[in-house]
N, C-alpha and C positions, 0 to 999 in steps of 0.2 A: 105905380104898381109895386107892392110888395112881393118880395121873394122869399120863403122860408127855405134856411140853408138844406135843411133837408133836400128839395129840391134843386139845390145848386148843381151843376154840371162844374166841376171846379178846374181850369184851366190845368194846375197840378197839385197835389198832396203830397211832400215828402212823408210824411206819416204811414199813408196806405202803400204808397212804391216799394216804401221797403218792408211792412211789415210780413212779406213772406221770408224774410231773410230774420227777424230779429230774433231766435232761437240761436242759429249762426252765430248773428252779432252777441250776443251776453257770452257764448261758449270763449267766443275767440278777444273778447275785451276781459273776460276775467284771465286768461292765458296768459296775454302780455302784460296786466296789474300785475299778479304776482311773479311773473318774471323780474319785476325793478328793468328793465333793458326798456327806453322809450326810442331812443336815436339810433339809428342804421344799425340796428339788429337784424335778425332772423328773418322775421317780417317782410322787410323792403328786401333783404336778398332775395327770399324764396318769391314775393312779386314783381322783381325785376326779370327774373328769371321766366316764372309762368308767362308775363305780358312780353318778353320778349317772344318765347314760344309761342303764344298765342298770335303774333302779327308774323313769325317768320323771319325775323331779321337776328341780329347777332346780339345785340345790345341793347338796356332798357336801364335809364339812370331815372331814379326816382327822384322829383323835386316838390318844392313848397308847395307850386302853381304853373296851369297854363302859362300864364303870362312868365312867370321866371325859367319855364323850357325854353320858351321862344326867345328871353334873351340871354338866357347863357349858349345857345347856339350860336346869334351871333358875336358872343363873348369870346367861343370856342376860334371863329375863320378871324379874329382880328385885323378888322378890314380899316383902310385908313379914313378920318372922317370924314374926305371928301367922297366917299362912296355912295351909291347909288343903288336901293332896293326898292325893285318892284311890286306890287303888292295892292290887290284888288280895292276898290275906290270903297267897296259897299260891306267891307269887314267888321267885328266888331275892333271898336278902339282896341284893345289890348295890343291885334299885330303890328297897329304901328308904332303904337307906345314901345316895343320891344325894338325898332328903330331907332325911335328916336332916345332912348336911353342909353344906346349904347354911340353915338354921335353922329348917326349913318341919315342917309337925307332919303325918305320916303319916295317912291314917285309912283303915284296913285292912280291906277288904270281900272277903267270900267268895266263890267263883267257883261258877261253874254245875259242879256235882257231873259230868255228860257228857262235857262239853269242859274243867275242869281252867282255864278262862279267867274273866277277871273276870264276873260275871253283870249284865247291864245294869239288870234291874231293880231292884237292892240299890244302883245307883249314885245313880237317885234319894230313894232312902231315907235315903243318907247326905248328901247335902248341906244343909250350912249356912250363915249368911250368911258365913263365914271362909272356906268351899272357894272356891278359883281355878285347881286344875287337875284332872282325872282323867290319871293313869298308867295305862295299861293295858297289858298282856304276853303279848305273842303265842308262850304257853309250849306246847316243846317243838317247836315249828315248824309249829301250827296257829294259823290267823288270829283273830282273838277276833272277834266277830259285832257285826260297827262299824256298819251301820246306826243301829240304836236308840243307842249311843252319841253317833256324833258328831251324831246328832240332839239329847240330851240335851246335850251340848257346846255346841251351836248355841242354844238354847233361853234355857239358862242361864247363855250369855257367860263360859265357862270354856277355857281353855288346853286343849289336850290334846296330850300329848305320849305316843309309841308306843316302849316297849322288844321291839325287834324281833331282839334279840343270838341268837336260837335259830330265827329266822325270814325269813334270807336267803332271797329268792324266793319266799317264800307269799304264796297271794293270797285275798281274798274277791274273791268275784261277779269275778274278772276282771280287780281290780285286787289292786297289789303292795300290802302290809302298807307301812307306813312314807311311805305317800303318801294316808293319810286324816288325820293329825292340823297342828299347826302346827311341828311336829318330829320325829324320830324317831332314836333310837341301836340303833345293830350294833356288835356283839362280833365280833371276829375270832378269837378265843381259838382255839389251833390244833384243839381237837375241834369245833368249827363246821362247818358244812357248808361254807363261805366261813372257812378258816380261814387264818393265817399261820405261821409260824414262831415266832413269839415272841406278846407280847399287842400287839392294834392294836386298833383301833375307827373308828367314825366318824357324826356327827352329818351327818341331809340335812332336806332343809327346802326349800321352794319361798319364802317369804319372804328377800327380798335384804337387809333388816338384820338379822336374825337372823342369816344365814347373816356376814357382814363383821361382826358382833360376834364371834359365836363365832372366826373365825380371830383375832381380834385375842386374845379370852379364852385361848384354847390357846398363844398366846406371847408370854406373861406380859402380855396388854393392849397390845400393840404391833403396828402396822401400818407401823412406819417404826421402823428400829433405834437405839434408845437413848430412843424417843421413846412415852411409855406414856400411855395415853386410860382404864386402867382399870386395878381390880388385877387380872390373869389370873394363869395356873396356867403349868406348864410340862409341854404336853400336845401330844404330836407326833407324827402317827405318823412313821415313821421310813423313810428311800430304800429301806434293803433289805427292809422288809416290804411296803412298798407293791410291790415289784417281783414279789415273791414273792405279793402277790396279783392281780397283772396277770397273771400267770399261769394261775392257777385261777379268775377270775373267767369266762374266756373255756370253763371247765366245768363252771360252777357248774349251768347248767340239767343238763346229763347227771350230773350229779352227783345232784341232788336226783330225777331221773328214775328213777335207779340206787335211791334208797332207799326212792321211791315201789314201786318194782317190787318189794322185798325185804318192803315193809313189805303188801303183797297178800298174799305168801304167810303171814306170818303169820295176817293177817284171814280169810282162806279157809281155814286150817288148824288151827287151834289152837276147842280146843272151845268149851262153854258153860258152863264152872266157871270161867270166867276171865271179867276184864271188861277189853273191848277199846276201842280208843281210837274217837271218836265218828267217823263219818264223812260228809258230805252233800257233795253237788254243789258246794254253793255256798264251799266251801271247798277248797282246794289246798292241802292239809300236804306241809310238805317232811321232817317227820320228824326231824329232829337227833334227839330221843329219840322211841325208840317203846318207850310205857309201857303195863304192863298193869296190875290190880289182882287179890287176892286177900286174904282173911281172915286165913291161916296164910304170910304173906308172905315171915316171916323162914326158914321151915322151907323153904320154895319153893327162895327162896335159896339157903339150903345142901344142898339135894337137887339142884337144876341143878349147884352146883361139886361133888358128887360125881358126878356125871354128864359132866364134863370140859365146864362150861360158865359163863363169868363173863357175871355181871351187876352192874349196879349202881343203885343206891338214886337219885332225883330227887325229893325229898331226905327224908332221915330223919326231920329234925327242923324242925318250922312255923316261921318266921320268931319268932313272937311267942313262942314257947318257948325261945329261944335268949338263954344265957348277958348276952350283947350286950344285948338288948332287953327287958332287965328292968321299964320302965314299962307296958311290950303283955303283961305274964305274966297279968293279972287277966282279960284279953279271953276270951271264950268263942265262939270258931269251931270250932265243931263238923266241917262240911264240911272246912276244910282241914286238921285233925287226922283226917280219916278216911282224905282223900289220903295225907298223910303215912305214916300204919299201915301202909298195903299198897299203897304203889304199888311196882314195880320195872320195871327197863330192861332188856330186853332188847335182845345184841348188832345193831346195824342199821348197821354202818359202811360204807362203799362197795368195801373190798377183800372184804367177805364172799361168798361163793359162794350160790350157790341149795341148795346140799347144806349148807351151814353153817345155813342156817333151817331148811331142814328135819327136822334133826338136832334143832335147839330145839324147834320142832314137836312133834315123836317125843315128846320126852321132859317134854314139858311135859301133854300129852294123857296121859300115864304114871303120873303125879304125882296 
């Protein structure tokens, strides 16, 4: 069967996502051109500033990347290497990569089969006298159920730090993700809900030395130029993306509003041979992926792209089954290998139309 793109249902466009912003975007890229200031200018002050106010907390250090928030945080608690962080089985690579770069030994706990997030009760099962942080991820842009956590944190005098990279603007009970732990990293990666142009991130925190460590870690250890207090990295976010998210941050809530609204019509539409993503009160999914499950996942798949509809995989293959992390192959998690088998994404980007769900809808009910 041929498809003419025309009729493509396109899983996402960075094209169309942003082109209500690109008026914005030339005002604010010719700004910082002719300013000559590319590095920790204006820019990243006045967006560390807004995105700090925006989640509520004290402090917003702008970095490179997701992945370099996540490990200059544990840069920041210099934990010894025989230490022990906890950290959901069915993440994307990056949070353990942030482990395991800084010399700390991962230990990979399975998430509550419903909600796809770390399960609070496995968290005390896993600790040891070696554990000194819980990692937790707030995957696909639902909040992980941090009550019994940071109580478990609080109890047991352990670090907790929150990978929020998929969870701009979600909240439990009312508050923002990223403002229960002693830190938290966001991805800006441009298919984020909160995205940039190129890759950015950013580390926030309501402690003031953590927060003056971290800036000094992100440039190369230095708070006064030529003059290094530690060894840092070279991790910045950069004028023109920060500007370009001063932009969209100012539409981040209608944005995430936008996919709340898309992601109803699937929940109300789509039948009972699919298994749909968990929903309660007390939670505020903003959706970055909206993932379903099924048996015959792969076949799914290629029946929706005959159908003139892209989807894609979150993710194929479990962390611990990856090439990479050959010492995790012997681990047996069951749960997050069942995620993996059959989960898929379907399209939920903010240029999509209400006739574009629906169309997934149809054809999914069909299948």
């Amino acid at each position: 069967m041929t498809i003419s793109l025309k009729s493509m249902i396109e899983y996402e466009n960075l094209y169309k996502s942003n082109q209500p912003y690109y008026s914005d975007f030339k005002k604010v890229f010719d700004e910082v051109l002719e300013s000559g200031w590319f590095i920790l200018g204006r820019n990243v002050e006045e967006f560390e500033k807004e995105f700090a106010k925006y989640n509520n907390v004290e402090h917003c250090v702008g970095v490179a990347s997701g992945l370099d928030a996540l490990i200059l945080a544990l840069m920041v608690l210099e934990l010894d290497n025989n230490s022990e962080i906890i950290v959901p089985s069915n993440t994307y690579i990056a949070t353990i990569l942030s482990i395991i770069r800084n010399g700390n030994k991962p230990v990979l706990v399975e998430p509550d089969l419903a909600t796809y997030n770390i399960d609070p009760a496995r968290i005390e099962e896993a600790i040891t006298p070696d554990t000194r942080a819980v990692m937790v991820v707030h995957l696909y842009g639902k909040p992980c159920d941090m009550d019994p956590i940071t109580d478990i944190c609080r109890r047991r005098n352990l670090f907790l730090i929150e990978d929020c990279a998929q969870a701009h603007g979600a909240e439990y009970k009312g508050k923002k993700v990223g403002t229960f732990g002693d830190m938290a990293a966001f991805s800006f990666y441009p298919t984020k809900n909160l995205g940039c142009l190129g890759d950015g991130g950013a580390l926030v925190t309501n402690n003031d030395d953590f927060a003056k460590k971290v800036r000094m870690l992100r440039n190369y250890g230095s708070d006064k130029k030529y003059h290094f207090e530690y060894n840092g990295i070279n991790s910045r976010l950069d004028e023109m993306q920060a500007a370009f998210l001063r932009v969209k941050l100012k539409n981040l809530n209608k944005i995430n509003e936008r996919k709340r609204e898309l992601a109803k019509i699937y929940l109300d539409g789509i039948n009972e041979n699919f298994i749909l993503p968990d929903v309660h009160p007390d939670f505020y999914d903003v959706y970055h992926v909206f993932n379903i499950r099924h048996h015959k996942r792969d076949e799914l798949k290629n029946y929706l792209l005959e159908k003139g509809i892209k989807t894609d995989i979150h993710y194929p293959v479990p962390p611990h089954l990856q090439k990479s992390m050959l010492p995790f192959s012997c681990l047996k998690l069951p749960i997050s290998e069942e995620i993996h088998r059959t989960t898929l994404s379907l399209p939920i980007s903010f240029f999509h139309t209400n006739e574009d769900i629906g169309c997934v809808v149809d054809a999914l009910n069909k299948f």
